[in-house]
ZADO-1210 file (C-alpha; in nm, 4 decimals, padded with zeros to 6 digits):
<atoms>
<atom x="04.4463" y="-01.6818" z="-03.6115" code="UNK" pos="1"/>
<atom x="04.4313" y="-01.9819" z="-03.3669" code="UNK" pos="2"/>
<atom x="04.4782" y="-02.3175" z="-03.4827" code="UNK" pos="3"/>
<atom x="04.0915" y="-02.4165" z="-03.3694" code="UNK" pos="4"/>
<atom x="03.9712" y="-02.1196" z="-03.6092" code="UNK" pos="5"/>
<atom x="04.1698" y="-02.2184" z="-03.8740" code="UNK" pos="6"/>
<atom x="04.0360" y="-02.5443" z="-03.8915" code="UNK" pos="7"/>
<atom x="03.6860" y="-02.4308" z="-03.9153" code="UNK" pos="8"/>
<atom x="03.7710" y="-02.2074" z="-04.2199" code="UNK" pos="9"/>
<atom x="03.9351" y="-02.4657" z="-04.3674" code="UNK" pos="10"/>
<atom x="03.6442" y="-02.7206" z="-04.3088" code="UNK" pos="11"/>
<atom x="03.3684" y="-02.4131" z="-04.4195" code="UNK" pos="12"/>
<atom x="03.5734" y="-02.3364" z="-04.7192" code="UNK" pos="13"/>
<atom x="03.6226" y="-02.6837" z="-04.8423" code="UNK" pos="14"/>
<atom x="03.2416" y="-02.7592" z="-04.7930" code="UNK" pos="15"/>
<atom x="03.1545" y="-02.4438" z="-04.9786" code="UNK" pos="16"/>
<atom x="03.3821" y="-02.5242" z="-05.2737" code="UNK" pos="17"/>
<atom x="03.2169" y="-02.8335" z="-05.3469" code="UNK" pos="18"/>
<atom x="02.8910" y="-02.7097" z="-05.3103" code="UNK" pos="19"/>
<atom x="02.9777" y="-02.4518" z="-05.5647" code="UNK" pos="20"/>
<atom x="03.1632" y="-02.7311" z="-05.7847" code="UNK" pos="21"/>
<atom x="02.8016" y="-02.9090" z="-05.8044" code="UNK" pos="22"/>
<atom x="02.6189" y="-02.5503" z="-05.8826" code="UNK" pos="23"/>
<atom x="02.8616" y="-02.4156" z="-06.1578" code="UNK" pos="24"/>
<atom x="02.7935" y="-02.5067" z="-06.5126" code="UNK" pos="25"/>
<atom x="03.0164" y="-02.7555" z="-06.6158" code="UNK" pos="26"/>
<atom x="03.2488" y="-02.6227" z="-06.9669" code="UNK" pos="27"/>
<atom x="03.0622" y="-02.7993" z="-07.2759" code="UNK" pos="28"/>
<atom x="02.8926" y="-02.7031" z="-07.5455" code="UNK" pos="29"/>
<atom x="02.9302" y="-02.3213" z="-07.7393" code="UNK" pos="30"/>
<atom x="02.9439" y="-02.1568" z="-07.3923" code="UNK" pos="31"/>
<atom x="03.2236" y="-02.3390" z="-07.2655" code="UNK" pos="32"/>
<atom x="03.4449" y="-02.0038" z="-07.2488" code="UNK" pos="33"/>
<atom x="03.1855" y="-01.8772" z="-07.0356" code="UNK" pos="34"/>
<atom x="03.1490" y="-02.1604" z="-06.8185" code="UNK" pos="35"/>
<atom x="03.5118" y="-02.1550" z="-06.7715" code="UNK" pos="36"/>
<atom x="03.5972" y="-01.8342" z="-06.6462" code="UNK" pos="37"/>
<atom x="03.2780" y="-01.8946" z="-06.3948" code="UNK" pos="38"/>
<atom x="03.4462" y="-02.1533" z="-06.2387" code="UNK" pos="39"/>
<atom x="03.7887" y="-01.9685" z="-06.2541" code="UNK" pos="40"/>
<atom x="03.6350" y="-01.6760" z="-06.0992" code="UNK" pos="41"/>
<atom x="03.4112" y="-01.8725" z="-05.8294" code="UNK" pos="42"/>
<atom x="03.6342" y="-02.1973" z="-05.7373" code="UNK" pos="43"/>
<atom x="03.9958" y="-02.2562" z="-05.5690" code="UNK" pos="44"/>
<atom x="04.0548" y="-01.9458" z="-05.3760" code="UNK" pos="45"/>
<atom x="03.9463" y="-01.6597" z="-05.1282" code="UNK" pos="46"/>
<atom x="03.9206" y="-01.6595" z="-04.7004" code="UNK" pos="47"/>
<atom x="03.5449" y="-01.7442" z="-04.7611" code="UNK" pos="48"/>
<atom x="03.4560" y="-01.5426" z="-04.5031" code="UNK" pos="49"/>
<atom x="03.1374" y="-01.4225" z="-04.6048" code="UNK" pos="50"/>
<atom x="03.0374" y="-01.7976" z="-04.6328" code="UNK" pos="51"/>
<atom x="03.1780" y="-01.8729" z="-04.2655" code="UNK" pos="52"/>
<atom x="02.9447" y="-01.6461" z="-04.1444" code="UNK" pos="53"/>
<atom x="02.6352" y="-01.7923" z="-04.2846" code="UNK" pos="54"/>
<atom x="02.7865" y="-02.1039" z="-04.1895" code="UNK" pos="55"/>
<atom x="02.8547" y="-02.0323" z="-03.8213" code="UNK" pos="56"/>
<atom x="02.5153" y="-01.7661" z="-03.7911" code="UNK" pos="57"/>
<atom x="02.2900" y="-02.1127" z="-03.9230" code="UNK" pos="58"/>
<atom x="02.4538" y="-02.3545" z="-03.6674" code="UNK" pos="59"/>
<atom x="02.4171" y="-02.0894" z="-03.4371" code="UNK" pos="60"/>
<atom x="02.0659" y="-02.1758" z="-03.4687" code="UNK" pos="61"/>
<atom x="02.0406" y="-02.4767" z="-03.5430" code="UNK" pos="62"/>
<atom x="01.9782" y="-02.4673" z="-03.9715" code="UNK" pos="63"/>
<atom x="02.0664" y="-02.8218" z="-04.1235" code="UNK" pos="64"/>
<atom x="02.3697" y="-02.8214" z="-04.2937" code="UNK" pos="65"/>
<atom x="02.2728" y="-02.8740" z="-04.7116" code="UNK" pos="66"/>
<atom x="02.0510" y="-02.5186" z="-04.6140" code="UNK" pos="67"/>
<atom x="02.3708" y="-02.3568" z="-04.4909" code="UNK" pos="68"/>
<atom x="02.5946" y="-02.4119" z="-04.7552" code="UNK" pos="69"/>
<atom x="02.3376" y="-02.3375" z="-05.0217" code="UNK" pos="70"/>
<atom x="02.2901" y="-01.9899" z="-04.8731" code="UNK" pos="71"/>
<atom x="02.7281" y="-01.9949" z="-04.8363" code="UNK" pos="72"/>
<atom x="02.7259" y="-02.0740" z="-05.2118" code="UNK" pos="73"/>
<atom x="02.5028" y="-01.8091" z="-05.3079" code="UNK" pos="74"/>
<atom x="02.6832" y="-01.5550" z="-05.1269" code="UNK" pos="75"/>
<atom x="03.0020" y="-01.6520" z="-05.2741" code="UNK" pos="76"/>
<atom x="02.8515" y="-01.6120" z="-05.5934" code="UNK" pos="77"/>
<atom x="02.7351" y="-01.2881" z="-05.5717" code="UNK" pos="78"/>
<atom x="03.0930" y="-01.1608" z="-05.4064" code="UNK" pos="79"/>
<atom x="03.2540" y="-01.3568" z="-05.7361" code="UNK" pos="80"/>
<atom x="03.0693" y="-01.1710" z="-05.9914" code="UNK" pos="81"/>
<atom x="03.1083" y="-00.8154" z="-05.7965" code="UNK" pos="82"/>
<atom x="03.5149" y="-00.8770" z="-05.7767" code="UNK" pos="83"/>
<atom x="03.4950" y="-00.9964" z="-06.1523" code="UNK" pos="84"/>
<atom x="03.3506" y="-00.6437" z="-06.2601" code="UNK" pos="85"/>
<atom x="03.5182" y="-00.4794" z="-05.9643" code="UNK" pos="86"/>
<atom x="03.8471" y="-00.5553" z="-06.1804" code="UNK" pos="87"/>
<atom x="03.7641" y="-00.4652" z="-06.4857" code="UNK" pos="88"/>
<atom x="03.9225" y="-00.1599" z="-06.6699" code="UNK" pos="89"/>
<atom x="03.5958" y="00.0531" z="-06.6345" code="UNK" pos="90"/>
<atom x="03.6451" y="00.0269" z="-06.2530" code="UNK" pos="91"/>
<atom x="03.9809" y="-00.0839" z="-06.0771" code="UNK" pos="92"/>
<atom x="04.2022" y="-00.2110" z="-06.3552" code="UNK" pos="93"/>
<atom x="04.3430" y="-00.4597" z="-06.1324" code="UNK" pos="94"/>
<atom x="04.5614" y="-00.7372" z="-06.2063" code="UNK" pos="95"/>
<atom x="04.5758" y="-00.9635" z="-05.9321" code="UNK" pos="96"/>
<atom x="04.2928" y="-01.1219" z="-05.7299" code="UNK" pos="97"/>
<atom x="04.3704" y="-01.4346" z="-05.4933" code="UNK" pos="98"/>
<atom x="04.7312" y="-01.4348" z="-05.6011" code="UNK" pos="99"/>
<atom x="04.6571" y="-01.5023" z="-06.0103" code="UNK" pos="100"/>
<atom x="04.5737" y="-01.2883" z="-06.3049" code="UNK" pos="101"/>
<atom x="04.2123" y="-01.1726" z="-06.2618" code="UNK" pos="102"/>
<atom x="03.9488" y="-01.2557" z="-06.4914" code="UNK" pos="103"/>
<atom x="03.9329" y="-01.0515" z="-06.7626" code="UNK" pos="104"/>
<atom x="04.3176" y="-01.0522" z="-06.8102" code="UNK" pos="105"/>
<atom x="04.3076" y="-01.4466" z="-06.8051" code="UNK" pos="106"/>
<atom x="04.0218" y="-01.4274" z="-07.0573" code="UNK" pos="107"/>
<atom x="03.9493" y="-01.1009" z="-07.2102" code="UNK" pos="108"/>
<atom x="03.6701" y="-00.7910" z="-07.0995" code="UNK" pos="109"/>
<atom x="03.3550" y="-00.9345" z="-07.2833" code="UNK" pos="110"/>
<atom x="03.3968" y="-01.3275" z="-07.0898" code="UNK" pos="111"/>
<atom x="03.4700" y="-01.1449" z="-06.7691" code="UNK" pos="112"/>
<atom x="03.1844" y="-00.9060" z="-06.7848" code="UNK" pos="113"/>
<atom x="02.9352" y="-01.2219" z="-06.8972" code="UNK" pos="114"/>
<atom x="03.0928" y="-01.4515" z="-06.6793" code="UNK" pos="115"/>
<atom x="03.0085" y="-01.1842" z="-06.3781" code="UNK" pos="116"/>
<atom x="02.6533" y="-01.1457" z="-06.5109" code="UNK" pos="117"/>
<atom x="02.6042" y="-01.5273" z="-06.4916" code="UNK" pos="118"/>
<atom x="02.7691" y="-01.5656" z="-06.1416" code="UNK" pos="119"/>
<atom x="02.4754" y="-01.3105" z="-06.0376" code="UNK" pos="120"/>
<atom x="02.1937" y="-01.4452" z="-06.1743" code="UNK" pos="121"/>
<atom x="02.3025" y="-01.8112" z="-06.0653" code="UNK" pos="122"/>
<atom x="02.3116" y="-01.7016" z="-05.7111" code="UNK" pos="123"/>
<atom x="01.9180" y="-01.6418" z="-05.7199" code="UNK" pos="124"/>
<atom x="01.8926" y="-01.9575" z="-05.9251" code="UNK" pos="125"/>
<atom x="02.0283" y="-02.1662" z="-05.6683" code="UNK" pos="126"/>
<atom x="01.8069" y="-01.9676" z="-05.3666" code="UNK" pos="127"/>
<atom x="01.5199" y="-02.0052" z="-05.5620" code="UNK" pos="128"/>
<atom x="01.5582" y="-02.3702" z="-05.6621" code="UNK" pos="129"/>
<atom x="01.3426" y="-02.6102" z="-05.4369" code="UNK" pos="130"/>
<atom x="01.6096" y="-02.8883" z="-05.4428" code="UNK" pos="131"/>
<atom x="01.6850" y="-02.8336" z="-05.0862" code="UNK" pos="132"/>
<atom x="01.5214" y="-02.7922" z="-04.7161" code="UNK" pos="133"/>
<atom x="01.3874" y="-02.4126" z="-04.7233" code="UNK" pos="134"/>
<atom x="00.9849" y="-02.3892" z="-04.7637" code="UNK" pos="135"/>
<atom x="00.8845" y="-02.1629" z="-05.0803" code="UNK" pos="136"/>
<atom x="00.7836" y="-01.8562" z="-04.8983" code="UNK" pos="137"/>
<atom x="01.1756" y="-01.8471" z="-04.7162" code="UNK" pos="138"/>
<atom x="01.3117" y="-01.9052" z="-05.0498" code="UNK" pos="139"/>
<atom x="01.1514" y="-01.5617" z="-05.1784" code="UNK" pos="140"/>
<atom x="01.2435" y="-01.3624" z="-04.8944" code="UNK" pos="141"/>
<atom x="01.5967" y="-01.4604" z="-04.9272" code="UNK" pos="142"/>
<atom x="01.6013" y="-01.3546" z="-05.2711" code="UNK" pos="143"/>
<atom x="01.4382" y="-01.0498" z="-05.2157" code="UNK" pos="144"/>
<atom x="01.7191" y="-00.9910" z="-04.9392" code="UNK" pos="145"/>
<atom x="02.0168" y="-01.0404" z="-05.1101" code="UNK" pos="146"/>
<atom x="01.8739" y="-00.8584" z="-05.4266" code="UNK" pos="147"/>
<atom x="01.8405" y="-00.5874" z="-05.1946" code="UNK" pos="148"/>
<atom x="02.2074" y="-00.6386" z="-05.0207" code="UNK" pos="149"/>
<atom x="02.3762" y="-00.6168" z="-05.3328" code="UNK" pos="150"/>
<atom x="02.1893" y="-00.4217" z="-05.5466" code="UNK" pos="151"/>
<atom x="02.1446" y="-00.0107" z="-05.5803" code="UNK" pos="152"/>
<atom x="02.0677" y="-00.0053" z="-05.2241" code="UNK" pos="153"/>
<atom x="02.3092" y="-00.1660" z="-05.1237" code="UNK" pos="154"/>
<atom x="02.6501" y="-00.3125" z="-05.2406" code="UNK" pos="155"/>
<atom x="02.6731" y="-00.1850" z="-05.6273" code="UNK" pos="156"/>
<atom x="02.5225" y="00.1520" z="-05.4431" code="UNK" pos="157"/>
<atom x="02.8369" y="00.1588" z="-05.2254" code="UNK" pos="158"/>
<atom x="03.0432" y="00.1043" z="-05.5623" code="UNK" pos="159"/>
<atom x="02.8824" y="00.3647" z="-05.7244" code="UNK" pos="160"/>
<atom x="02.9714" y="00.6281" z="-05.4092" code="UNK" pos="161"/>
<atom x="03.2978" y="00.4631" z="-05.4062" code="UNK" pos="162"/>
<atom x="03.3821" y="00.5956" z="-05.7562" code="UNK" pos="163"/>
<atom x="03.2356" y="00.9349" z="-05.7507" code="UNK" pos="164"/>
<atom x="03.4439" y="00.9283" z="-05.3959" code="UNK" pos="165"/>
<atom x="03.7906" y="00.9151" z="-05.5895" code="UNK" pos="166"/>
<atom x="03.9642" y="01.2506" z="-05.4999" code="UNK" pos="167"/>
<atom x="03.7078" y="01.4057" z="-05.2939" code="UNK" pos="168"/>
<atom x="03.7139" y="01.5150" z="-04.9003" code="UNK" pos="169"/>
<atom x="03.4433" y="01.2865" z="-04.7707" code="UNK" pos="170"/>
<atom x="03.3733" y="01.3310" z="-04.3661" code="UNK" pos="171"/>
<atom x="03.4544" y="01.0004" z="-04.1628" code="UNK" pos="172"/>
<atom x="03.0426" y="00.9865" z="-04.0958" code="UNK" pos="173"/>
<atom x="03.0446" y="00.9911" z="-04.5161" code="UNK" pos="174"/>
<atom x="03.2977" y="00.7148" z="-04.5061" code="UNK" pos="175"/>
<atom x="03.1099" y="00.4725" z="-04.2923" code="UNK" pos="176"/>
<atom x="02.8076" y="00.5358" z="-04.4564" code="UNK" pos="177"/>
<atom x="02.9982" y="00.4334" z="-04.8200" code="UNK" pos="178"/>
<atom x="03.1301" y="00.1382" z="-04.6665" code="UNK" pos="179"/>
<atom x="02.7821" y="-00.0118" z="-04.5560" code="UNK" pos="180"/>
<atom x="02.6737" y="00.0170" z="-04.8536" code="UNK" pos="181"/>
<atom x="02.9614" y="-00.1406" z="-05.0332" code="UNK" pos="182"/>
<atom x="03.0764" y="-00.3996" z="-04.7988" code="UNK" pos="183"/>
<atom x="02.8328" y="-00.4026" z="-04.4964" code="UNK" pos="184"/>
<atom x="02.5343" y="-00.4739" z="-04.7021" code="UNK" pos="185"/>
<atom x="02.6419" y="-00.8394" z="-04.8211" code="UNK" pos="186"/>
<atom x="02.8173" y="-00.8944" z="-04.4737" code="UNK" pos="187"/>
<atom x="02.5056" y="-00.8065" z="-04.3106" code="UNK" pos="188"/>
<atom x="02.3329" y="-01.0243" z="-04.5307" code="UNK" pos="189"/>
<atom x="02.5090" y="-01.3216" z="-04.4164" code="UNK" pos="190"/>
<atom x="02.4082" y="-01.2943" z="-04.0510" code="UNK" pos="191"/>
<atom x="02.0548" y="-01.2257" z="-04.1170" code="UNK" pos="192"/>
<atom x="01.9688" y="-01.4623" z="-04.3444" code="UNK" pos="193"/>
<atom x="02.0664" y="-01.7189" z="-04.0897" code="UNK" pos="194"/>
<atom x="01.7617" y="-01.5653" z="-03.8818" code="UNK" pos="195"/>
<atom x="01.5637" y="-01.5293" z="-04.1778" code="UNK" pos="196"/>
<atom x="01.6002" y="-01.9513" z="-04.2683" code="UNK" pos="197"/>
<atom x="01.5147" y="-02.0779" z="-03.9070" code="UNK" pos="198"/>
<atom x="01.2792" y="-01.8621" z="-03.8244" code="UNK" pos="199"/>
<atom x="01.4407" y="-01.7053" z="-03.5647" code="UNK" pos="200"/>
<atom x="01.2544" y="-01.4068" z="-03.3081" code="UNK" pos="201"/>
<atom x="01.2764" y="-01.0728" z="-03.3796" code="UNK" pos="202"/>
<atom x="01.5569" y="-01.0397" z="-03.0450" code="UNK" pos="203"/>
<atom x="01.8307" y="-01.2755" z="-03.2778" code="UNK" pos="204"/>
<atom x="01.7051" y="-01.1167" z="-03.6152" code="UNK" pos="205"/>
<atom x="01.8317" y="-00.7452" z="-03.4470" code="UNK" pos="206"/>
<atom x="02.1183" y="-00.9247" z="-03.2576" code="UNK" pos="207"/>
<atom x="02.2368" y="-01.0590" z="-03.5812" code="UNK" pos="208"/>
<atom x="02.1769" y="-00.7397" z="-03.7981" code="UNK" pos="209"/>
<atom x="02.3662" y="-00.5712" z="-03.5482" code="UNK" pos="210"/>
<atom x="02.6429" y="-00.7864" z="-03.5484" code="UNK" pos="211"/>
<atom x="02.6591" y="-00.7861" z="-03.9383" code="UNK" pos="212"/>
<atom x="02.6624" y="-00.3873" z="-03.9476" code="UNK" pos="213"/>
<atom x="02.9904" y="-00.3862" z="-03.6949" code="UNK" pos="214"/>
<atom x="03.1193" y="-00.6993" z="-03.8748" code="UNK" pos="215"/>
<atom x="03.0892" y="-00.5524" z="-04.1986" code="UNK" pos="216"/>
<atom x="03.2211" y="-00.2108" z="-04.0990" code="UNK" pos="217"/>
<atom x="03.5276" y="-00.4321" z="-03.8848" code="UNK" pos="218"/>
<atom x="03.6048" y="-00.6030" z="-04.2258" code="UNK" pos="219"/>
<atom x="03.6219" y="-00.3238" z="-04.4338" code="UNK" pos="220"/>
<atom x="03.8463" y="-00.1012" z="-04.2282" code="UNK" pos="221"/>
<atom x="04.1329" y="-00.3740" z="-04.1743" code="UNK" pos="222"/>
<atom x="04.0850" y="-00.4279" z="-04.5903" code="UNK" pos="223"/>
<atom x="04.1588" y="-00.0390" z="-04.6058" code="UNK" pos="224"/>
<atom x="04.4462" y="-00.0958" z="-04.3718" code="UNK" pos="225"/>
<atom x="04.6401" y="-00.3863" z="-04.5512" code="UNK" pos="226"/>
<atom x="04.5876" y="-00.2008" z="-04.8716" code="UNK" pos="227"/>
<atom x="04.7952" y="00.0662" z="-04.7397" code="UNK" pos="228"/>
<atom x="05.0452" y="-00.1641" z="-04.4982" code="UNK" pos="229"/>
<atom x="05.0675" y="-00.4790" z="-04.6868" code="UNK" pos="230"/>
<atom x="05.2184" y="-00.5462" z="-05.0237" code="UNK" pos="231"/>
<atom x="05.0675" y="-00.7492" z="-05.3545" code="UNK" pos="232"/>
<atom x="05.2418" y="-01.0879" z="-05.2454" code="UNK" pos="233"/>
<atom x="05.1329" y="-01.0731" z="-04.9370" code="UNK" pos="234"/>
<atom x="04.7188" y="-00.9775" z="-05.0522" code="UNK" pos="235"/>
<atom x="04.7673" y="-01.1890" z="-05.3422" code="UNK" pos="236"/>
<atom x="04.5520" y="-00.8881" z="-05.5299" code="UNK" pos="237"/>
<atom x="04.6950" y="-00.5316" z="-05.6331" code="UNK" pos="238"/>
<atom x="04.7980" y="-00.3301" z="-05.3250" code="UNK" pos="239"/>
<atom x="04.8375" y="-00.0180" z="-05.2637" code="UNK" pos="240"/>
<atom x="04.5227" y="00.1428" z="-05.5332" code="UNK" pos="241"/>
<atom x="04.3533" y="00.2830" z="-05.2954" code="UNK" pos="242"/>
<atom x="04.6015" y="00.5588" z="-05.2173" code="UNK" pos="243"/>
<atom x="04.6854" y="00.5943" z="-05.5769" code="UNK" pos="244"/>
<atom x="04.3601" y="00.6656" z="-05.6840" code="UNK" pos="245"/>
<atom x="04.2548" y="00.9103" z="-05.4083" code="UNK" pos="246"/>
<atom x="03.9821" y="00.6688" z="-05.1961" code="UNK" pos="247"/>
<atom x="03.8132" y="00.8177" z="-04.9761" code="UNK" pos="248"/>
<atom x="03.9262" y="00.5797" z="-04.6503" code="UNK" pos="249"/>
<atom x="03.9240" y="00.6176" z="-04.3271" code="UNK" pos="250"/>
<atom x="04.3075" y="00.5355" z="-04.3313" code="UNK" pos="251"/>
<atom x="04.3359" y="00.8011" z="-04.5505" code="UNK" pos="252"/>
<atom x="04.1592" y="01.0701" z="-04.3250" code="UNK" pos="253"/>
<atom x="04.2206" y="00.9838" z="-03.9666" code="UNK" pos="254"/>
<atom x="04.5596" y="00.7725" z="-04.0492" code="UNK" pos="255"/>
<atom x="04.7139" y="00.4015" z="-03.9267" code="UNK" pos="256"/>
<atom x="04.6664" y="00.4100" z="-03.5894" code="UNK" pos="257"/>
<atom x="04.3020" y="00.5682" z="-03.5494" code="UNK" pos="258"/>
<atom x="04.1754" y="00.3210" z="-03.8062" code="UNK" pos="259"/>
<atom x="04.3019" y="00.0483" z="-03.5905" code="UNK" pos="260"/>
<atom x="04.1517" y="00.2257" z="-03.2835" code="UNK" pos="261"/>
<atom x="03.8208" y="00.2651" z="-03.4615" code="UNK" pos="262"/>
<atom x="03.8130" y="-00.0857" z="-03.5858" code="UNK" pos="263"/>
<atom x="03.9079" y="-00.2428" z="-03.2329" code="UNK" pos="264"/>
<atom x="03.5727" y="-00.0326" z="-03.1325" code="UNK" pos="265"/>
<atom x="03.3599" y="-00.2522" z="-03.4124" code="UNK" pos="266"/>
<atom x="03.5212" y="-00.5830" z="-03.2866" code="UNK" pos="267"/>
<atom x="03.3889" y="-00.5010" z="-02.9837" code="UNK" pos="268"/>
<atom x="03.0389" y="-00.3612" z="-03.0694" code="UNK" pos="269"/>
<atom x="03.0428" y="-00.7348" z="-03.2999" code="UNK" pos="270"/>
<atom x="03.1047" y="-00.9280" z="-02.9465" code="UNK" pos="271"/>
<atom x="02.8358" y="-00.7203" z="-02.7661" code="UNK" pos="272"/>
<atom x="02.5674" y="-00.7907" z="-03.0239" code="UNK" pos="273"/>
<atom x="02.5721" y="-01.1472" z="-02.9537" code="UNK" pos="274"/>
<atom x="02.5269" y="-01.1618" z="-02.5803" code="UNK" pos="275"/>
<atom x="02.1844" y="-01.2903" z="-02.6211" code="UNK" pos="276"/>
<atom x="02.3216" y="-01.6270" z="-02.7965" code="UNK" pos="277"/>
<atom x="02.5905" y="-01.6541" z="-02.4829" code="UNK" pos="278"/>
<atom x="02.8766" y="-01.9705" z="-02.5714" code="UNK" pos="279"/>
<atom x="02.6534" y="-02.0277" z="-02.9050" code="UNK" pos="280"/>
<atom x="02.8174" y="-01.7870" z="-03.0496" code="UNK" pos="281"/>
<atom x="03.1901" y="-01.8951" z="-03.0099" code="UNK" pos="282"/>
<atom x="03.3005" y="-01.8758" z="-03.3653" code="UNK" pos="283"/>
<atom x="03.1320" y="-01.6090" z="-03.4883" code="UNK" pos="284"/>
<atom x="03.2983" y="-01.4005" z="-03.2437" code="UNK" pos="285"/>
<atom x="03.6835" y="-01.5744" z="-03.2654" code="UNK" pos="286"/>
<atom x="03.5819" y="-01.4947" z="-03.6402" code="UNK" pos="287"/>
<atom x="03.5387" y="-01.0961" z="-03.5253" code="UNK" pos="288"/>
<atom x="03.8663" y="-01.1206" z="-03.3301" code="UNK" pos="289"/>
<atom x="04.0401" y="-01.2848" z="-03.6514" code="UNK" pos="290"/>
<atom x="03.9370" y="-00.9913" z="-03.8605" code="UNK" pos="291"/>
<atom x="04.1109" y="-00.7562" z="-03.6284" code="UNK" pos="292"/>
<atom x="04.3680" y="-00.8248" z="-03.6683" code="UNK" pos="293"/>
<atom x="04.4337" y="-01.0192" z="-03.9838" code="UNK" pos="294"/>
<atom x="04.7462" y="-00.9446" z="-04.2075" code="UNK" pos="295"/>
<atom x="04.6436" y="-01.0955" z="-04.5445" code="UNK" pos="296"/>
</atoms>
């Protein structure tokens, strides 16, 4: 990653953190438990790269800052509560996430499931608020959207296929379809809500989409690739589950070096979908180049 990059995540993630500091419940009262393992679960950890991209999509064009990182936050939320039940023992068992003891073995299964329930419903909380600069009608839409990004059409759709995937010989078309579903979705969200909140033409709406669908697909594939390269120190999260449990990857079918052929395609396609925006786009495409080739 180069140094300039680095310094942007750094800045995005720190800017996100507080704004999710001020939108977490704070632990008083009989639900303190619950409030706690919110804030474990949401705060001090994680790339934030979902949350870059609304970030760099909005200044992109032009969205005031306090209307970026509310849309950051709420994306964070939402990828908090799916990794919370994404651990559990009903689904991956894991035992790591962001280099500590996930939630439910820092708490126990009942807080983690609750805690993931509330981290969902306070993401459309916060969109639908009208404490900051987003008109009513904008507001809905981006509720509707990410309802629909992470919902049965969507992300917890692309969980669902996941699991019923364990074991069986999908084809690499199969494969990419899953992985919209379960990672592309939210990604995609990102990007297009950015259009969505300014307004944007229908030219950067499909630009963006576009870019989110490659991005999304990009992210994925390297995540498939570290799982089987890298080990738990390195992740800070459980390595090496997807081959034990039979994932249908595309690491799996086509192997190392055609994943990383396939996925050097998708950084590509990402840079060619923002031509339109020209220099504008500078991060979000050193952010497509990072993803390449990330080891962690």
């Amino acid at each position: 990653m180069s140094a300039g990059l680095e310094r942007r995540l750094w800045a995005v993630a720190a800017e996100v953190e507080a704004e999710l500091d001020a939108l977490l419940p704070q632990p008083r009262g009989p639900a303190a438990r619950l409030a706690e393992a919110m804030r474990y679960a949401a705060l001090g950890g994680g790339k934030r790269l979902r949350a870059a991209l609304v970030v760099f999509a909005g200044e992109m064009l032009g969205l005031a800052a306090p209307a970026r990182l509310r849309v950051a936050a709420a994306v964070e939320l939402i990828h908090a509560y799916s990794l919370v039940h994404d651990d559990l023992p009903a689904m991956d068992d894991a035992r790591l996430r962001r280099g500590r003891a996930t939630v439910h073995r820092a708490f126990d299964e009942a807080t983690a499931v609750l805690a993931g329930d509330a981290l969902q419903t306070l993401a459309f909380e916060v969109l639908a608020r009208d404490d900051w600069p987003a008109a009513a009608e904008r507001r809905v839409l981006l509720v509707r959207e990410l309802a629909r990004a992470a919902g049965a059409a969507g992300m917890c759709g692309g969980q669902m296929w996941d699991l019923l995937a364990e074991g069986a010989a999908l084809a690499e078309e199969d494969i990419l379809a899953l992985e919209r579903l379960k990672t592309g979705a939210l990604i995609g969200f990102c990007t297009t809500s950015a259009a969505l909140l300014a307004g944007a033409g229908e030219e950067a709406k499909r630009a963006l989409g576009a870019f989110g669908e490659a991005f999304g697909l990009l992210y994925q594939l390297t995540d498939d690739l570290l799982d089987r390269t890298q080990d738990a120190a390195k992740l800070g999260k459980d390595a090496g589950r997807d081959a034990e449990r039979a994932k249908a990857t595309l690491p799996a079918l086509l192997g190392i070096e055609q994943t990383r052929r396939r996925a050097r395609a998708l950084r590509l396609a990402a840079e060619e979908a923002l031509s339109p925006f020209g220099e504008s786009a500078l991060w979000l495409r050193r952010l497509a180049a990072y993803v390449e080739t990330r080891s962690a």
